[in-house]
Backbone as CSV, one residue per row, in Angstrom:
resi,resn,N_x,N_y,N_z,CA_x,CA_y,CA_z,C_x,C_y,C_z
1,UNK,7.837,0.702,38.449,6.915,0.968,37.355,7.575,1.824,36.279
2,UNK,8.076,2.913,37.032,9.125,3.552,36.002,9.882,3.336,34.934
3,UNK,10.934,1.692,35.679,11.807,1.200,34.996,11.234,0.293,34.062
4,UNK,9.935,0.054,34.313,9.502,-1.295,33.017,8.974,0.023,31.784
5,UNK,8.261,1.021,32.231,7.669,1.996,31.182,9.176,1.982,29.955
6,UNK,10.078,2.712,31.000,11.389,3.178,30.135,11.698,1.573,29.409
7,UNK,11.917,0.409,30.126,12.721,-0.250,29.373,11.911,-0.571,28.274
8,UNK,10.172,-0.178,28.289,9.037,-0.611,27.001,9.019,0.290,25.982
9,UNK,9.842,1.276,26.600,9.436,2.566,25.328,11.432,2.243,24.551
10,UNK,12.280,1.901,25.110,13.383,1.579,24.681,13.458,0.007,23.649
11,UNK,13.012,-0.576,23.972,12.047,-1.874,23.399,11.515,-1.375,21.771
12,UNK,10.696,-0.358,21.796,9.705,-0.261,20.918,10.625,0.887,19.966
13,UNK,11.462,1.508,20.532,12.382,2.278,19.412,13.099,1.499,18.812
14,UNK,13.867,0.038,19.545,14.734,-0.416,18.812,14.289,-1.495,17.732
15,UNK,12.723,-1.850,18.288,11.948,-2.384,17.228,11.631,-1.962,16.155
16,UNK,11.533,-0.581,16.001,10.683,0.205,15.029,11.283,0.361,13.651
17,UNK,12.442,-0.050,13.449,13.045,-0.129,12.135,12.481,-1.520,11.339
18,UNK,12.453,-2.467,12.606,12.014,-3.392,12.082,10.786,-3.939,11.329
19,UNK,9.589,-2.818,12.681,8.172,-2.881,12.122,8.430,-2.512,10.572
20,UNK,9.019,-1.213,10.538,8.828,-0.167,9.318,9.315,-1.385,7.864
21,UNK,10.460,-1.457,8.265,10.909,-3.111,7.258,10.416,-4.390,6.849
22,UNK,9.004,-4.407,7.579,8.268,-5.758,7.360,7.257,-4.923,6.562
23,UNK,6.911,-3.686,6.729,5.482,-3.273,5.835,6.229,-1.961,4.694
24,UNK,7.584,-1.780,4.661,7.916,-1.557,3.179,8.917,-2.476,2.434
25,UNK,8.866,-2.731,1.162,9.571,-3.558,0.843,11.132,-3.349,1.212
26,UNK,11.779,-2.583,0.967,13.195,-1.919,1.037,13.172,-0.010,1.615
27,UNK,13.064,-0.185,2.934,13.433,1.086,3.382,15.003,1.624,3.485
28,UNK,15.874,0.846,3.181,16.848,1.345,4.016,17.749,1.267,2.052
29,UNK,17.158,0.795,0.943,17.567,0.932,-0.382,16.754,1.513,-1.226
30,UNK,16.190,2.976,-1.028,15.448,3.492,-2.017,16.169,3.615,-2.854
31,UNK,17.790,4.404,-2.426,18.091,4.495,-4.160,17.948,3.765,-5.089
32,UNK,17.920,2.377,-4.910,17.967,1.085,-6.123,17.335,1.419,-6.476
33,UNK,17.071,0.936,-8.053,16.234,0.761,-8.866,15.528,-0.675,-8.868
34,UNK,14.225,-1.076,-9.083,13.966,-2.160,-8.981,14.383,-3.489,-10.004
35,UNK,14.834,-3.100,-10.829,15.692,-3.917,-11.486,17.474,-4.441,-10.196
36,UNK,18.174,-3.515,-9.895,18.755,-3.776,-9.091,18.339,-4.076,-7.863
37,UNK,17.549,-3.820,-7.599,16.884,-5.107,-6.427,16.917,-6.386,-6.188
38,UNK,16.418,-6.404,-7.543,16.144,-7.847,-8.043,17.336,-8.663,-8.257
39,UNK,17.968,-7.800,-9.340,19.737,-8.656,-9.160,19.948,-8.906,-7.993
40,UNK,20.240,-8.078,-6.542,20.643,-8.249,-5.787,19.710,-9.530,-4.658
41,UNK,18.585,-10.003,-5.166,18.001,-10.972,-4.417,18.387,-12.300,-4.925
42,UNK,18.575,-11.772,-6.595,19.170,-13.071,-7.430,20.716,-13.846,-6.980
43,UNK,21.532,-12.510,-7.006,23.218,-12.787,-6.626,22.828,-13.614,-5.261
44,UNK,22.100,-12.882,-4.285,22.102,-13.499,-2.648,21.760,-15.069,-2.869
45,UNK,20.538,-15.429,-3.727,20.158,-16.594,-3.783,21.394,-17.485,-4.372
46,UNK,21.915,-17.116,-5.478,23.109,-17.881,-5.834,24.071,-18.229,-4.641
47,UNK,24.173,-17.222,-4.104,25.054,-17.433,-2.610,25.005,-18.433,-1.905
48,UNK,23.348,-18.183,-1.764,22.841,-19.304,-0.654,22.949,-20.533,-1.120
49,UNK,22.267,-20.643,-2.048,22.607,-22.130,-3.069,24.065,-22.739,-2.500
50,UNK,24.731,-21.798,-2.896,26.345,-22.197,-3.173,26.515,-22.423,-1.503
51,UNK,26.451,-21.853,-0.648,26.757,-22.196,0.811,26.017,-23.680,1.045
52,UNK,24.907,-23.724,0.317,24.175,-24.907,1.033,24.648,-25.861,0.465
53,UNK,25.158,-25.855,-0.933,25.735,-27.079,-1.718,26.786,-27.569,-1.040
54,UNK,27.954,-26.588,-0.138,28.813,-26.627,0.520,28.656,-27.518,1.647
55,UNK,27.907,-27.298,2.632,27.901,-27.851,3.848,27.017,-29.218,3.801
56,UNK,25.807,-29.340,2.552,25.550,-30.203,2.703,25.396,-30.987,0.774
57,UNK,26.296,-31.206,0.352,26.310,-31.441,-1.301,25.180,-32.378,-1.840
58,UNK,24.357,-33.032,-0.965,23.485,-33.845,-1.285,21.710,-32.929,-1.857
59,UNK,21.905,-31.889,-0.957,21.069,-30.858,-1.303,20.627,-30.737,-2.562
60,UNK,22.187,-30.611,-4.042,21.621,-30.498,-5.057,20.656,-31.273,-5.446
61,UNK,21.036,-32.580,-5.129,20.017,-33.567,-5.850,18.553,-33.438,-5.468
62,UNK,18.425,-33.311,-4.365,16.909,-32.943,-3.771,16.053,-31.890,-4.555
63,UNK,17.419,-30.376,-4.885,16.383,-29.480,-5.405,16.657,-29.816,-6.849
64,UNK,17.615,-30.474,-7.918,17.256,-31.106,-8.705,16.066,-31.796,-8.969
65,UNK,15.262,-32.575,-7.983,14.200,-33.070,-8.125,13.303,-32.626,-8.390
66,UNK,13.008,-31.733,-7.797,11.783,-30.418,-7.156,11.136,-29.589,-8.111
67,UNK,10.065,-29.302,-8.137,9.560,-28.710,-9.029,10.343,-27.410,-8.954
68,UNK,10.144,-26.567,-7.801,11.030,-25.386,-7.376,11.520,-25.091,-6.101
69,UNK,12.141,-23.941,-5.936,12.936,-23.682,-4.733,12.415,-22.419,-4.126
70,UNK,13.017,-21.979,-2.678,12.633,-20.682,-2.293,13.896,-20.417,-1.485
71,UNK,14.475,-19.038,-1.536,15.689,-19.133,-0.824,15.293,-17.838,0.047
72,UNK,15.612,-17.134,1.014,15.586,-16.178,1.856,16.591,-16.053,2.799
73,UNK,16.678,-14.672,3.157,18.057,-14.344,3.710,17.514,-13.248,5.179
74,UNK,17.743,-13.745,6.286,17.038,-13.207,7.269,17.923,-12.384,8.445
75,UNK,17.701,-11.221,8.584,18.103,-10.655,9.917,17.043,-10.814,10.880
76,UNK,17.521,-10.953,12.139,16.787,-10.871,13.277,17.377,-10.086,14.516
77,UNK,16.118,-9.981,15.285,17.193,-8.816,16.785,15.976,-9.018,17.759
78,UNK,16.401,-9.655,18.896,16.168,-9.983,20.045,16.431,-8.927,20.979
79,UNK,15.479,-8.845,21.904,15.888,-7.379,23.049,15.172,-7.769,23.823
80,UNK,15.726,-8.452,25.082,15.015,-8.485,26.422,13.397,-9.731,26.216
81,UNK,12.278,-8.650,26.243,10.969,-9.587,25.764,10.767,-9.470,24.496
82,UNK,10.552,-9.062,23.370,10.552,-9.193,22.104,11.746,-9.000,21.394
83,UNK,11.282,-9.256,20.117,11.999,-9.638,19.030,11.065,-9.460,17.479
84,UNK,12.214,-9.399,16.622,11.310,-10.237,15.230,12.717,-9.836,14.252
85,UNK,12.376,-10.534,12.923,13.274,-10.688,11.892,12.674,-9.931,10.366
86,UNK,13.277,-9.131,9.570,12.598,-9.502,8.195,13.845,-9.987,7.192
87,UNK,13.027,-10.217,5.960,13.929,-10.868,5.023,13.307,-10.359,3.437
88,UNK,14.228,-10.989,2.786,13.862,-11.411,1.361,14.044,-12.360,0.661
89,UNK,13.315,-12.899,-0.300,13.549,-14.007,-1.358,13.148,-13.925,-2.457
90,UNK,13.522,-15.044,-2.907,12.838,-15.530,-4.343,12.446,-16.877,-4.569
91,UNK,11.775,-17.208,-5.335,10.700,-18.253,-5.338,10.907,-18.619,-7.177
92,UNK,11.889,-19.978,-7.130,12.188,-19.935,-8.366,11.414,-21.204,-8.755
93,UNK,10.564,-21.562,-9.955,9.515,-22.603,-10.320,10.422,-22.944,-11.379
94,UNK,10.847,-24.266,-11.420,11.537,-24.658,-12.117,10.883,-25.301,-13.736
95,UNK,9.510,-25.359,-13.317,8.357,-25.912,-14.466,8.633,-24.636,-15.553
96,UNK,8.482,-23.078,-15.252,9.039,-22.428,-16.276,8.072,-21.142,-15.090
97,UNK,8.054,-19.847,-16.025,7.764,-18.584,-15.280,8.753,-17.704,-14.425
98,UNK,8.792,-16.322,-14.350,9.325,-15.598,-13.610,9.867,-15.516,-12.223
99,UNK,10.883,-15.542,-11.664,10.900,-15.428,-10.352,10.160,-14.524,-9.746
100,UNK,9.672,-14.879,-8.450,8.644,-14.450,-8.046,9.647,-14.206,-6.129
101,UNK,9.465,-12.765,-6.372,10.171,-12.135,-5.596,9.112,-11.957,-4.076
102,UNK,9.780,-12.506,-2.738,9.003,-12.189,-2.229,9.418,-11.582,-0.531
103,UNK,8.670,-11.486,0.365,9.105,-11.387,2.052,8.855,-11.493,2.746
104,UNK,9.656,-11.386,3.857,9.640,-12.215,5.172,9.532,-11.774,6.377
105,UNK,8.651,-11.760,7.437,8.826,-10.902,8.657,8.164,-11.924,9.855
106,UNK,9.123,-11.723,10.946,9.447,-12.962,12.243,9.104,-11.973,13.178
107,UNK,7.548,-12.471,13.979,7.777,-11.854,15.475,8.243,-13.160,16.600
108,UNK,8.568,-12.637,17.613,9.329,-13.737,18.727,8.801,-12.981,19.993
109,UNK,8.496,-13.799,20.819,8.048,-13.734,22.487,9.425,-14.173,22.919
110,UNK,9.465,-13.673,24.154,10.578,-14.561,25.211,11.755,-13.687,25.424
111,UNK,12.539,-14.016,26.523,12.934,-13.199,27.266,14.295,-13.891,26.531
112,UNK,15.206,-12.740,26.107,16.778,-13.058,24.954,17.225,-11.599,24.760
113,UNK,18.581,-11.920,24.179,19.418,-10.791,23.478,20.083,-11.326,22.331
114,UNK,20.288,-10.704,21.771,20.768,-11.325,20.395,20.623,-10.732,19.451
115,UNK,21.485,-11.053,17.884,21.346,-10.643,16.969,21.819,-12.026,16.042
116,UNK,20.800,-12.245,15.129,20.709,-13.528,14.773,20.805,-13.634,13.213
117,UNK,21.399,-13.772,12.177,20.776,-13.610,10.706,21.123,-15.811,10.442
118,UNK,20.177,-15.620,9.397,20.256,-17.201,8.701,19.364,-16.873,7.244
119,UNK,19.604,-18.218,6.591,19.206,-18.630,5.298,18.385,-19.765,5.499
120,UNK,17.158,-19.398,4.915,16.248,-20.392,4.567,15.850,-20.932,3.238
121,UNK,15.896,-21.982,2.944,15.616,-22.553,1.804,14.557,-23.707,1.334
122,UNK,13.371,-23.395,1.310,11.997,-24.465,1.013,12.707,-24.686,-0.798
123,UNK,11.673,-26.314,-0.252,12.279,-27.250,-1.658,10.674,-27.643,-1.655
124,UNK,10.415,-27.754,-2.951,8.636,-27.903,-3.400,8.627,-28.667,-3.906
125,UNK,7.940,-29.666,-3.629,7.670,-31.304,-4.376,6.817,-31.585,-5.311
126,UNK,5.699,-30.227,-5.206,4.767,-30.556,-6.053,4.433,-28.860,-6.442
127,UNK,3.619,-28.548,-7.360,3.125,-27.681,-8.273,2.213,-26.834,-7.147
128,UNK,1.240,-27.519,-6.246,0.490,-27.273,-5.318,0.818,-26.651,-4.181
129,UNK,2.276,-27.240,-3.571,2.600,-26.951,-2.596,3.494,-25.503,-2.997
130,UNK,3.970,-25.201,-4.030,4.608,-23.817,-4.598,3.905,-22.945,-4.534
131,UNK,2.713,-23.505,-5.273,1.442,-22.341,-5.178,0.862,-21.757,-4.202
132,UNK,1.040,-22.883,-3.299,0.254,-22.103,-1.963,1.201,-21.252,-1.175
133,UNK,2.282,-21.686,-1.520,3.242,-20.696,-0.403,2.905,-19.273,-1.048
134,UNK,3.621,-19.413,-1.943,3.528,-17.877,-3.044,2.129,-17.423,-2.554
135,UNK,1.068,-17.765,-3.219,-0.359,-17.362,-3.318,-1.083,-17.095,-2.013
136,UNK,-0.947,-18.109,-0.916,-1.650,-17.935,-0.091,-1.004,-16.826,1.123
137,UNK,0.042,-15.861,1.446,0.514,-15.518,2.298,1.308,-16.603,3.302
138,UNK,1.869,-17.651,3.327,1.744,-18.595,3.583,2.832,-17.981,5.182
139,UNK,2.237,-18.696,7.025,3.143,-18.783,7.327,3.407,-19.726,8.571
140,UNK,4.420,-19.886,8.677,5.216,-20.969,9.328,5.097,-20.327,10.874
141,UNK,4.018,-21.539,11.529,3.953,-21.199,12.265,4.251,-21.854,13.729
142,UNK,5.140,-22.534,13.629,5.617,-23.089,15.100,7.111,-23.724,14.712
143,UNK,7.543,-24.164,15.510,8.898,-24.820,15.442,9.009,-26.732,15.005
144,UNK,9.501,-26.991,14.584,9.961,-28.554,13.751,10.985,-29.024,13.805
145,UNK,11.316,-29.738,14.246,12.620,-30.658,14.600,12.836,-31.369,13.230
146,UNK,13.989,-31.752,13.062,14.677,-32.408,11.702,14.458,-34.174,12.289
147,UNK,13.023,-34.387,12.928,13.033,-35.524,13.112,12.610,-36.319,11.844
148,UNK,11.782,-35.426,10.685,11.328,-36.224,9.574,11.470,-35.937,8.597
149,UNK,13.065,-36.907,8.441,14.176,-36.978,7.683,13.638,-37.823,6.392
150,UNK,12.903,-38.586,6.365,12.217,-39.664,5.469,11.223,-39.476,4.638
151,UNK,10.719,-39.726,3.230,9.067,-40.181,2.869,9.116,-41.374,3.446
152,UNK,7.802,-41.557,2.449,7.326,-42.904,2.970,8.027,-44.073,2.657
153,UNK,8.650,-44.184,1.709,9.277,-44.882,0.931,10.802,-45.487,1.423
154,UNK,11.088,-44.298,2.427,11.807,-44.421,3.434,13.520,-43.990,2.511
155,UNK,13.084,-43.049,1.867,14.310,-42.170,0.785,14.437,-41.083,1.789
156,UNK,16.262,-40.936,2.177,16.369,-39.833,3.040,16.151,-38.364,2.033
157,UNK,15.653,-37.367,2.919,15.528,-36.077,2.326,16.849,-35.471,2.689
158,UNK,17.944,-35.781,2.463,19.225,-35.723,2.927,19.196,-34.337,4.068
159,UNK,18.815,-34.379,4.843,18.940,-33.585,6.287,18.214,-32.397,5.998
160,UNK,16.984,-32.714,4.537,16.069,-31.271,4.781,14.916,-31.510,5.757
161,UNK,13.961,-31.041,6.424,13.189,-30.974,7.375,11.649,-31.199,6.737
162,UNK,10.743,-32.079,7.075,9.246,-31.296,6.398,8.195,-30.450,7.029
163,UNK,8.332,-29.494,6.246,7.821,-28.306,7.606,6.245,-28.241,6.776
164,UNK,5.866,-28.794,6.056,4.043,-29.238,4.999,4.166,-29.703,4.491
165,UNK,2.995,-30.540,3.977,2.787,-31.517,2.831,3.677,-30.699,1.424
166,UNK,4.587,-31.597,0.987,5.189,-31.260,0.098,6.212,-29.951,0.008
167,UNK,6.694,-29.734,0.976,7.768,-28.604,1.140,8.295,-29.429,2.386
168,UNK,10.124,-29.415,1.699,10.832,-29.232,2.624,11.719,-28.082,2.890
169,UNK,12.795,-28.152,4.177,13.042,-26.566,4.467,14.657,-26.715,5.029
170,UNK,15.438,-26.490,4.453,16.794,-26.324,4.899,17.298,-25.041,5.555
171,UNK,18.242,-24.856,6.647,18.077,-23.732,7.540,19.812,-23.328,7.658
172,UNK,20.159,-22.542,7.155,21.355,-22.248,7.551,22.181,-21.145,8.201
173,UNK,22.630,-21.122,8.900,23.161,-20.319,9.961,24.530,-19.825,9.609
174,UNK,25.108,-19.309,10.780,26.884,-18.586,10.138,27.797,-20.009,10.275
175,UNK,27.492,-20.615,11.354,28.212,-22.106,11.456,27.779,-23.022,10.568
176,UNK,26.774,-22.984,9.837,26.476,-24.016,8.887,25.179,-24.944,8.899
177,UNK,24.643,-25.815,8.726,23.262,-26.348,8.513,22.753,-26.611,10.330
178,UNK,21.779,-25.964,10.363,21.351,-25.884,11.777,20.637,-27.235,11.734
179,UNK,20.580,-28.252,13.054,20.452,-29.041,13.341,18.996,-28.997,13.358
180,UNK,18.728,-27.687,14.527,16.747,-28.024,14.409,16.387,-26.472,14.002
181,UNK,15.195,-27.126,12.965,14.767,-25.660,12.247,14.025,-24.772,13.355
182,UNK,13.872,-23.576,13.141,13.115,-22.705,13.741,12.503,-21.783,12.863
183,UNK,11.493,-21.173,12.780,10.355,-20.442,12.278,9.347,-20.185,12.846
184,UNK,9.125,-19.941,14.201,7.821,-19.800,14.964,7.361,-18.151,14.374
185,UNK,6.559,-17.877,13.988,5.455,-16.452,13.502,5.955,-16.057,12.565
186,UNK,6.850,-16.808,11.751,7.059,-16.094,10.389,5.798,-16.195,9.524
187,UNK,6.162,-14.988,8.678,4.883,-14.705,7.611,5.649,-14.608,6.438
188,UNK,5.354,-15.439,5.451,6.042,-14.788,3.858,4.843,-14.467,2.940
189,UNK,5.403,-13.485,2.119,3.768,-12.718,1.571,5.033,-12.100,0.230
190,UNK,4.202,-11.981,-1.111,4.634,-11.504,-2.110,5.189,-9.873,-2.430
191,UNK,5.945,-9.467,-2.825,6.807,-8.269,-2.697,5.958,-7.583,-3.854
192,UNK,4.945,-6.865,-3.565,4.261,-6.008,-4.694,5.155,-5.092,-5.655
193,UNK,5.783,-4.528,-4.812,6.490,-3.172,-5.795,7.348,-4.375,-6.454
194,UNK,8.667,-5.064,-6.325,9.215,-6.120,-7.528,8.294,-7.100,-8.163
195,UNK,6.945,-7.387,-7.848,6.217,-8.395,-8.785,5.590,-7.475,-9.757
196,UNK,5.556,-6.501,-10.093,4.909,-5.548,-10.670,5.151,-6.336,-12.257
């Protein structure tokens, strides 16, 4: 009984940076200024772009299509029975308007160790489906296999995933475009202090 108390209270310290990181925007960068914030979510997204154009070059054309994009950049940390991840992004509407800065926080069940970071990237097909991510808290809530590679029309989504009506979701890892997406309890919700 002892040893599960200790290993729950060891559990919950090494979590606790994490809690604290999903309910402030940037704890661990007060000095920034929120202007440099923002650059720095902008530069990351260029990054990501540029990695994803890399491994998979067909990508551009997809988010060429798209009304807009969403890119995010995720740490995660696994310990024994829990886990979770947070992140940041941006949410760029290609119709016209501000980037719309936002974040990300992953809880996980199950028995693991690990330390995990990846890039996520939703592609928006329609005006509707942008809106709701942004607007509604929107979150992804179970896991999706890259089995539906197709519309209807039977035009490949060149190896992006459809994780809702009208959003697809490219997933990238340190090795490169992950085969099957994962997102079980993520939550993305709008970054108050940078939407200001």
């Amino acid at each position: 009984m002892k040893k599960t108390l200790l290993i729950s209270a060891i559990v919950c310290a090494l979590l606790a940076p994490l809690n604290s990181y999903a309910q402030f925007s940037n704890p661990f960068g007060s000095s920034k200024t929120v202007a440099q914030q923002k650059e720095d979510i902008l530069k990351k997204n260029d990054e990501i772009l540029k990695h994803l154009y890399k491994v998979q070059p067909k990508a551009k054309e997809v988010i060429d299509k798209s009304v807009g994009y969403a890119s995010f950049s995720n740490f995660g940390m696994k310990i024994l029975i829990a886990g979770g991840g947070t992140g940041s992004g941006v949410v760029i509407n290609k119709v016209g308007g501000k980037p719309i800065y936002m974040n990300m926080a992953e809880v996980q069940a199950g028995v693991g160790l690990g330390i995990k970071s990846f890039q996520n990237i939703f592609i928006f097909q329609t005006e509707a489906a942008l809106n709701d991510f942004v607007n509604s808290g929107w979150t992804f809530g179970g896991q999706v296999t890259a089995a539906a590679k197709y519309d209807k029309n039977g035009t490949s989504y060149q190896d992006a995933t459809v994780v809702a009506p009208g959003v697809l979701m490219y997933q990238l890892t340190d090795t490169g475009l992950a085969a099957e997406i994962t997102g079980k309890g993520t939550k993305y919700y709008k970054d108050t202090d940078l939407n200001k």
